[in-house]
N, C-alpha and C positions, 0 to 999 in steps of 0.2 A: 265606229269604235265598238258599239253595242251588238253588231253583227259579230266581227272578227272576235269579240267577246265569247257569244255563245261557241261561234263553231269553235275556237280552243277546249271550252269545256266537254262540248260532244265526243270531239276527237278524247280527251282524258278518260272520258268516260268509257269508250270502247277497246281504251288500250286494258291488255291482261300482264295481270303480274308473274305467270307463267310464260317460263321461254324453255328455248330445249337448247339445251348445254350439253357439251360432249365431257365426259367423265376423263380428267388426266390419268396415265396409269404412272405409278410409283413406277420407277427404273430402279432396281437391290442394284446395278455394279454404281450406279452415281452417288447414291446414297453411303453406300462401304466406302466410296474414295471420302467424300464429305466430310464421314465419323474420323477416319485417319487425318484427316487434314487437321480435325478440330484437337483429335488427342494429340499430335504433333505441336501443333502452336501451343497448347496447356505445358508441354515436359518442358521447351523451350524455341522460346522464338526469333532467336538468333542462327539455329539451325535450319530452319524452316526451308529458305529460299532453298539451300543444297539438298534438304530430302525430296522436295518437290524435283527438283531436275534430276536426280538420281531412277527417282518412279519412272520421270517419263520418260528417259534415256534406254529404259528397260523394257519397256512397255511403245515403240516410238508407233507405230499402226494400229494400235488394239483399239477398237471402238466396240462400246457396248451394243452385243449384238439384239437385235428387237425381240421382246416379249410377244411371243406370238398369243394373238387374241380370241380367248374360248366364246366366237359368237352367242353359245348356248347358253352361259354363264349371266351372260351381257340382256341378253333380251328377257327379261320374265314375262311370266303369264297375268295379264290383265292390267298392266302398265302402259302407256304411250311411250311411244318412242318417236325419231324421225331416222330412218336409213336408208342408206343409197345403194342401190341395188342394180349395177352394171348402167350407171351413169344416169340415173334417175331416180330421183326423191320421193320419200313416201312417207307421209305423215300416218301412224297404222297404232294399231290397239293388237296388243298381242293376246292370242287367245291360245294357242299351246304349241307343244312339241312333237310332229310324227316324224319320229324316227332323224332324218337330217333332214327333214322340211320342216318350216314355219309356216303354219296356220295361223292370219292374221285378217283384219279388216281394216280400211280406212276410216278413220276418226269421221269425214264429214257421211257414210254409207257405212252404214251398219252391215248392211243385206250382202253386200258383197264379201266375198272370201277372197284373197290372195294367199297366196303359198308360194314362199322364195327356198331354194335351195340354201344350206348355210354357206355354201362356197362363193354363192352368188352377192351375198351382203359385204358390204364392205366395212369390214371389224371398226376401222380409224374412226369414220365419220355417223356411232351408234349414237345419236346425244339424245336424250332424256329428258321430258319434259319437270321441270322443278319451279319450283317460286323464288323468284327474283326478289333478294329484299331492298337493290338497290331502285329497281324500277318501283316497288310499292312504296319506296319511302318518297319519290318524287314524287309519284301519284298525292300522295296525301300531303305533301307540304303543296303542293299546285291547288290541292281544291280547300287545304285552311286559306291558303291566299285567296281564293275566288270566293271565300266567304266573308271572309274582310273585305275585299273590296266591292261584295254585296251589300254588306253592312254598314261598310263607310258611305257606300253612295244611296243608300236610303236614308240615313241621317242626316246626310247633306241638302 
């Protein structure tokens, strides 16, 4: 029990409350359809069903075409990222802009330089390392609890 004890706490201890999360991009035509929908239901919502099938009778193939993604925009300088780059993952520290290359280094090698072309990144999967509050809020209810039952079982 006192074994399977510590190794839980070890393991807590070395998890990070940072993850890398891919940033969603706002879509403007879903959003414009959403505000219409909302100010339609507000005039009257017994018209509803008939302006909804009117739009789409109108519109029967249009799908919102993708936002294409300004890699440049996306990476800054002196941030972590994680980007995939013609089928391979690279946890990297951006250090700047030449011209349409990125000058960059891997988080665990400083010393090394990589340089990706921007066409070479793959814009979808740029995710961004940020703090999880959901993993730091387990973190810390996991070790008030490993202090209570520290403290319970010293009093006992």
């Amino acid at each position: 029990m006192q074994k399977n004890f510590y190794l839980i706490i070890i393991l807590f201890s070395l998890s990070s409350c940072y993850t890398y999360q891919v940033k969603k991009q706002v879509d403007p035509v879903s959003d414009h359809k959403q505000e219409s929908k909302k100010n339609a239901a507000s005039v009257n919502d017994a018209s509803m069903p008939m302006k909804t099938s009117i739009a789409e009778s109108q519109n029967p193939n249009s799908q919102p075409a993708p936002v294409p993604v300004n890699v440049q925009e996306k990476l800054a300088p002196n941030k972590k990222f994680k980007i995939d780059v013609d089928g391979k993952s690279y946890k990297i520290i951006v250090d700047k802009w030449e011209s349409d290359s990125l000058v960059a280094h891997p988080i665990s090698n400083p010393k090394k330089i990589l340089k990706f072309h921007k066409n070479q990144i793959n814009g979808e999967k740029i995710a961004e390392k940020r703090f999880s509050q959901p993993i730091a809020d387990i973190i810390t209810v996991t070790a008030y609890a490993g202090i209570g039952v520290l403290i319970w079982s010293l009093l006992k």
